[in-house]
N, C-alpha and C positions, 0 to 999 in steps of 0.2 A: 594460584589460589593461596598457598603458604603464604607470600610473600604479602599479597593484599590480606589474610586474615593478621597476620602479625605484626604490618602496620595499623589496620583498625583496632587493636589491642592495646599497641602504643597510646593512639589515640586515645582513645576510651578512657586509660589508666592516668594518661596527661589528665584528663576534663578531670576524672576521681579526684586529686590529687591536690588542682584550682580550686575548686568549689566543694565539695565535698566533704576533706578532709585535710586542708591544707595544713594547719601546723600537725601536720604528722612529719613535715620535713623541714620545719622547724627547729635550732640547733645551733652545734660549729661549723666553723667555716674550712672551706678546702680552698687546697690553690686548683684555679681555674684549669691549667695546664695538666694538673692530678688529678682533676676529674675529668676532663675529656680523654687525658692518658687510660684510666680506669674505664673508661664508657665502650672506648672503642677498644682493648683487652677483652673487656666482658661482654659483647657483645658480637667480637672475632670467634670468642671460645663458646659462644651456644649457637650461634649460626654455623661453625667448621663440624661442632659436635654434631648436628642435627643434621648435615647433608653427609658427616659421613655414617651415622648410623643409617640411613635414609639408601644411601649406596649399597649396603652391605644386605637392606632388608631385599632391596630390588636387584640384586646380584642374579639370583636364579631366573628369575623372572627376564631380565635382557640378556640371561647367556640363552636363554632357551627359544631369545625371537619371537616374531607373532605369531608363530603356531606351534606352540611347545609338541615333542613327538612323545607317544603312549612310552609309560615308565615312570621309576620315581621322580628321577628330576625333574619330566613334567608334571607331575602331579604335585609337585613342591611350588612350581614357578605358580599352577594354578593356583592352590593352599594361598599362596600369598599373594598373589591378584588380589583375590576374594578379600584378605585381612586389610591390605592397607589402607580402607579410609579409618578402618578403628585401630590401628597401629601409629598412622601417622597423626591422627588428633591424640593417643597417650603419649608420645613423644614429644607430642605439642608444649601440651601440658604437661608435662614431666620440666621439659624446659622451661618452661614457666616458674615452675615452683624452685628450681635453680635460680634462676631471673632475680626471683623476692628475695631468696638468700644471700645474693651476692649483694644487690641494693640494698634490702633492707635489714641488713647484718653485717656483712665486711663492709660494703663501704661508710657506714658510721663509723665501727671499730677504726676505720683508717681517719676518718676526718677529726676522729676526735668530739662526734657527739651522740654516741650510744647511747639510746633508752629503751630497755624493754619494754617498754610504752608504745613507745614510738615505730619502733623496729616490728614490732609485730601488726601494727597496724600498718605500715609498710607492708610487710611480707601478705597480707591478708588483702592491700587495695590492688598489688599484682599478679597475686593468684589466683584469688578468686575473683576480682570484677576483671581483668584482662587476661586471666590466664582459662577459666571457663567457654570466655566468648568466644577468644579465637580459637582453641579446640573444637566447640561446637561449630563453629564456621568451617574448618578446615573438614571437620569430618564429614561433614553433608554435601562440603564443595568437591573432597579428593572421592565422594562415592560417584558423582554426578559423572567428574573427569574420567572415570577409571570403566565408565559402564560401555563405552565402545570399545574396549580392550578386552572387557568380560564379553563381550557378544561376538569378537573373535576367537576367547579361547575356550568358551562353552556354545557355539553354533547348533548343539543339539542340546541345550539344559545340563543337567547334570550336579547342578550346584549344591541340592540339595545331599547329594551322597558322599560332597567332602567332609571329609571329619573335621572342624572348623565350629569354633564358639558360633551361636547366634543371636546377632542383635533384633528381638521380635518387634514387631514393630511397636505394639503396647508400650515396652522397655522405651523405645526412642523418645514416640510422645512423651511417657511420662516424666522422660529427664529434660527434655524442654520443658515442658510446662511448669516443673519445679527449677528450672532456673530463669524462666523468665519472670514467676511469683518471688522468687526469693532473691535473686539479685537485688532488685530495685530496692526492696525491705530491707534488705541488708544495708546497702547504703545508705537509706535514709536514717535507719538505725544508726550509725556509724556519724552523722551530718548531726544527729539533733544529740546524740550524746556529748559530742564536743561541743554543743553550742552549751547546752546545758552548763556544764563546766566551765565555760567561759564564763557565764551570766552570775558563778559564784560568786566571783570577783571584780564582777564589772559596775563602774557604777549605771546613774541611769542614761548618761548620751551615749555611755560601749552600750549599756547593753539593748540601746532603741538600734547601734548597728550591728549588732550579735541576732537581734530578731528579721533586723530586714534581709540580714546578709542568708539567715535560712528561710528565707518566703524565695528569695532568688534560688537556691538551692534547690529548694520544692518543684521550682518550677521546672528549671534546666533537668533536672533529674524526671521528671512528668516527660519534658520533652525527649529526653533520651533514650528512658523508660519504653516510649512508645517506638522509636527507631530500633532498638534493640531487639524488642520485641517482633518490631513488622522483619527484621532482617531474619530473624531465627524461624518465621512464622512460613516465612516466605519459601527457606531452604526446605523447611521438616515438611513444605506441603507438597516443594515439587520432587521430593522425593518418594512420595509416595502417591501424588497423582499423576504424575508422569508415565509410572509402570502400568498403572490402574487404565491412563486413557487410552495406550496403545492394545493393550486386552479387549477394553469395550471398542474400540475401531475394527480390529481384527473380527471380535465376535460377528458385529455388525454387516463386516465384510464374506462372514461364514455363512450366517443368517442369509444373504442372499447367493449365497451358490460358491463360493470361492472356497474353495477345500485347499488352496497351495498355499493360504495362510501360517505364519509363524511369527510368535512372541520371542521377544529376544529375554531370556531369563538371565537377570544382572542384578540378583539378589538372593540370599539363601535364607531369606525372611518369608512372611507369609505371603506378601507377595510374588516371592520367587516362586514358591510353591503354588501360587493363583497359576503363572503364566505356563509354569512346569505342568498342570492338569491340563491346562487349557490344549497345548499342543499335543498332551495325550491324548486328548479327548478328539483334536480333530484327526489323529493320525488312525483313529477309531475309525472317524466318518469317511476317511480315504479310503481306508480298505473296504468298508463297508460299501460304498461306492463304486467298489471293483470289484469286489462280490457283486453286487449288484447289476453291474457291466456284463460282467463276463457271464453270469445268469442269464444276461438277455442273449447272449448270442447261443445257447442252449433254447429256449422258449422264447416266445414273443412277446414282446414289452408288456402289453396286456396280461397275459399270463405271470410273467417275471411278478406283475407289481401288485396282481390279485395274493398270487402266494406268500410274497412278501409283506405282503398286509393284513395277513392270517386270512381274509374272508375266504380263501378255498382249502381244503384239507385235502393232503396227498397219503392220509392213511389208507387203506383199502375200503373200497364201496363200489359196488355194481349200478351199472350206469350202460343205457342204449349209446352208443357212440357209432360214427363214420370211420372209417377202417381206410387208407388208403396209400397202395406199396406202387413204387414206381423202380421199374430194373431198366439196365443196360442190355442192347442189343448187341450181340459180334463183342461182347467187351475182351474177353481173351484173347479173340486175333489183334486187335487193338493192339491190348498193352504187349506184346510180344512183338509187334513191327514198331515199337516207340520209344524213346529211352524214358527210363523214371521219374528223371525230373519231369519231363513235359507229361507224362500221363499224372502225375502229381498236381500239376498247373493246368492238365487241363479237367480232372474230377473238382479240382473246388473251385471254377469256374462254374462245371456244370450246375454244382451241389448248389454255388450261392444262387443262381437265376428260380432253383426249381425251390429250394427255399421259400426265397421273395414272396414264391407264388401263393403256394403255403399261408406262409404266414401272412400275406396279405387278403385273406378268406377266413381267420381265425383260427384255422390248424395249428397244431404242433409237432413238430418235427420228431417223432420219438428215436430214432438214430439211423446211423448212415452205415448200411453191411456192404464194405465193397464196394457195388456198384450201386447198389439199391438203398431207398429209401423206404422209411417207414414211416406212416404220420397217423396223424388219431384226429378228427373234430366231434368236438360236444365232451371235451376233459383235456383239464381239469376245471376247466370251467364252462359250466352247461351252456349249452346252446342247443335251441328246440330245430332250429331248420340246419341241424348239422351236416345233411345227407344233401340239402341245397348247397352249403356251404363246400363238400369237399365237390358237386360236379364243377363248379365253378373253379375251383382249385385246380383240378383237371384239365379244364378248358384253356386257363392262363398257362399253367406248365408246357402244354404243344406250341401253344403261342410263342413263349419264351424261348423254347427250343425252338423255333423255326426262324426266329430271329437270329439268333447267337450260331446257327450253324450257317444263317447267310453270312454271318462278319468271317465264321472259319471258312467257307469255302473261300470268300473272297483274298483271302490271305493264305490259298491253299492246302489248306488243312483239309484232315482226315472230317465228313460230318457222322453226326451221332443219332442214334435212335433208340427210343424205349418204348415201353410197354408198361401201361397201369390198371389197375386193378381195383375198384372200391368197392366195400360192401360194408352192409349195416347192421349191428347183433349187438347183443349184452354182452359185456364183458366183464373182469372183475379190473380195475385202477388204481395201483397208488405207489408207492415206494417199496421196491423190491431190491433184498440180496442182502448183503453180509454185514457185520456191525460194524465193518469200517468202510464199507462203500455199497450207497443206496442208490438207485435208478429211477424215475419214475417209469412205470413199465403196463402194459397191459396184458393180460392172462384170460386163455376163454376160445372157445373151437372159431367165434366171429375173427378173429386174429390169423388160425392158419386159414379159412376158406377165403381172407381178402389175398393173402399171399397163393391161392390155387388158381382164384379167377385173374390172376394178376399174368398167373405165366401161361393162362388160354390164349393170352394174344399170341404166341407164337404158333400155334394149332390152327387161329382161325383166322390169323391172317389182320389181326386189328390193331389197335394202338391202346386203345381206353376198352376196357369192360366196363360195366357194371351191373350190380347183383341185381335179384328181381326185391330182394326186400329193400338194398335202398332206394330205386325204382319206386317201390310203393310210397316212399316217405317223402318225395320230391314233389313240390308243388307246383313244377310245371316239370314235362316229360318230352319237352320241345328237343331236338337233336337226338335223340336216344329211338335207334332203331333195334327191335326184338330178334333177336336169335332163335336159335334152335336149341331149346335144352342142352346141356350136359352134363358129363358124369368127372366130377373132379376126384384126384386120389383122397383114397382117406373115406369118403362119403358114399354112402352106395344109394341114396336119393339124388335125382338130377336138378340142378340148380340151375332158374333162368337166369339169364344173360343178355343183357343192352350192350350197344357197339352206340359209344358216342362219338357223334361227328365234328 
């Protein structure tokens, strides 16, 4: 990129030079062998100058490799990543305005036809019409170059927190736009001022070609005008729509579900700071997302995405609810004949099928003590045939378990049995315990007497109870054979009891 902006600059300053302004080098004569002796001298000594300033600025930067390690001297090698497109176009240009001096100062002095006239409008058609552009060129092109080195040595962003000048982008436009308005004026200004003077002294066939010769001027300059223009238009826009499209793709790609998106930030301008939010923002929706995840394996998706959409409130509120506790049978002989790990592998085994069940009836799991389960239907989010909803829960739970212990017998395992218990009461519901750890929990006598009728199956010999009030709330009473009254602890009124089948 040097290389090509600093020939196009050549160029450019050659056409200036032609048509333009040509007796600005206008004059004495040199020997030919003096001048090219001079050309290639002065042109040794700003091309040796420039690669080894150029070395010394990238020193830290290639002793530190593509992945500089945390410290200062990586944070120097970064430092100066970040700086070199606006380093190496002031160096541009700095050599530039050397360039005018040597040409349009010493070597007059040497040839023997110095004009401060002259000389200055020399030093003014290589600094500023060739010395501006390829700066501007270089620094758009070495940002362009430099942006897959920035996306290895900021993979997480960061650019924003170096202490490092910043080019905004307003600042960029607007030094384009005032040199692609002022350039061209300038040289026209510079074209018609010399013709001007010429035309003092010319008679009328000079000066009918003092006139045509700047209508050609007008022109070529129109036509250079507009390449210069499209080349500069060209750079300032893909650097700034480049960063912009990969943002609105990513977004795009967010917008549809893809949360493992990431902006590569290779800029410490506003746009740096677009792509720098953007990745904050989705590293927002990752987590949120796994809150959200992990939410669900606590509640049922249903529940997860009511609460999380505010429509239920887990303050406290009294609410009729289904109550229903399921325990372990023999569980202590069990885990005593078994080592840890395998009673470990095999309770969340159990845990996930009776889960399943659960939550495939719209219950929620309110936690797991030991062996036993504890679950709630009709909260936190209402439901009128709650008490339909936990028999059925019940009914899938034996299912599930009768399944799962023919895979364990068949693989000779220990099989399992429980005992559940549902009953149907007000209770109070919502978020229970300390200011840095909250439960959602339920409170209320309907609470212990599901946990009483739960451990009658051991007495009476059954698997499933259930209570005579949720009994009463069930809209069909199919399966559920009546008992004999009892007297559970705690209560000294006897409470009926169904045996589901």
């Amino acid at each position: 990129m040097t290389v090509l902006g600093n020939l196009s600059g050549g160029l450019l300053t050659s056409a200036y030079f032609r048509y333009a302004d040509p007796s600005a080098l206008t004059g004495g004569t040199l020997d030919a062998s003096i001048e090219i002796a001079f050309f290639v001298v002065a042109f040794a000594l700003l091309a040796g100058t420039g690669r080894w300033i150029s070395f010394r600025w990238l020193a830290p930067l290639i002793q530190a490799g593509e992945l500089p390690a945390p410290g200062p001297a990586g944070d120097e090698a970064r430092r100066r990543a970040v700086l070199w497109p606006a380093f190496v176009a002031s160096m541009t240009f700095g050599l530039w305005i050397v360039a005018g001096f040597l040409w349009g100062v010493v070597l007059p002095l040497v040839s023997g036809r110095f004009s401060l006239g002259q000389s200055l409008r020399q030093v003014f058609g290589i600094t500023f019409v060739g010395g501006t552009f390829v700066a501007a060129i270089i620094f758009f092109g070495s940002e362009r170059q430099m942006r897959p080195r920035l996306q290895r040595l900021f993979p997480s962003g960061g650019l924003g927190a170096l202490r490092v000048p910043r080019l905004r982008v307003r600042n960029r436009l607007l030094a384009v736009f005032l040199l692609v308005s002022l350039l061209p004026l300038a040289v026209l200004s510079v074209a018609a001022l010399t013709r001007a003077e010429a035309l003092l002294w010319a008679d009328a066939l000079a000066a009918a070609g003092i006139i045509h010769n700047l209508q050609v001027v007008v022109v070529v300059l129109a036509f250079g005008g507009v390449v210069v223009s499209v080349i500069l238009a060209t750079l300032v826009a893909a650097s700034v729509a480049e960063p912009l499209r990969e943002v609105q793709a990513a977004m795009s790609q967010v917008r549809q579900g893809h949360l493992d998106m990431h902006c590569a930030v290779v800029s410490n301008d506003e746009i740096g700071a677009v792509a720098e939010g953007f990745n904050g923002m989705v590293q927002g929706l990752r987590e949120r997302e796994l809150i959200r995840e992990t939410f669900g394996k606590y509640v049922s998706p249903e529940v997860r995405d009511e609460i999380l959409a505010g429509r239920v409130t887990v303050a406290g509120a009294q609410r009729e609810v289904t109550i229903l506790f399921s325990d372990l049978r023999d569980f202590t002989p069990w885990v005593e004949a078994s080592l840890p790990a395998e009673v470990v592998a095999d309770l969340n085994a159990y845990f996930t099928e009776m889960d399943a069940a659960i939550r495939a009836h719209g219950g929620l799991v309110m936690q797991f003590i030991g062996d036993e389960i504890e679950a709630v239907f009709g909260a936190p989010i209402a439901n009128p045939n709650h008490a339909d909803a936990a028999v059925s829960a019940a009914r899938e739970m034996q299912q599930r378990l009768a399944a799962w212990n023919a895979t364990r017998a068949a693989a000779g395992k220990h099989t399992l049995r429980h005992g559940i218990g549902i009953h149907t009461g007000t209770v109070i519901a919502g978020n229970i315990g300390s200011s840095e750890r909250l439960s959602y929990a339920l409170v209320g006598d309907a609470v212990n007497l599901a946990s009483r009728i739960q451990s009658l199956n051991k007495e009476l010999g059954t698997h499933t109870l259930v209570s005579g009030a949720t009994h009463d709330r069930l809209t069909s009473s199919a399966g559920l054979q009546p008992l004999a009254a009892v007297r559970v602890k705690g209560r000294s009124a006897e409470v009926s009891v169904y045996a589901l089948s």
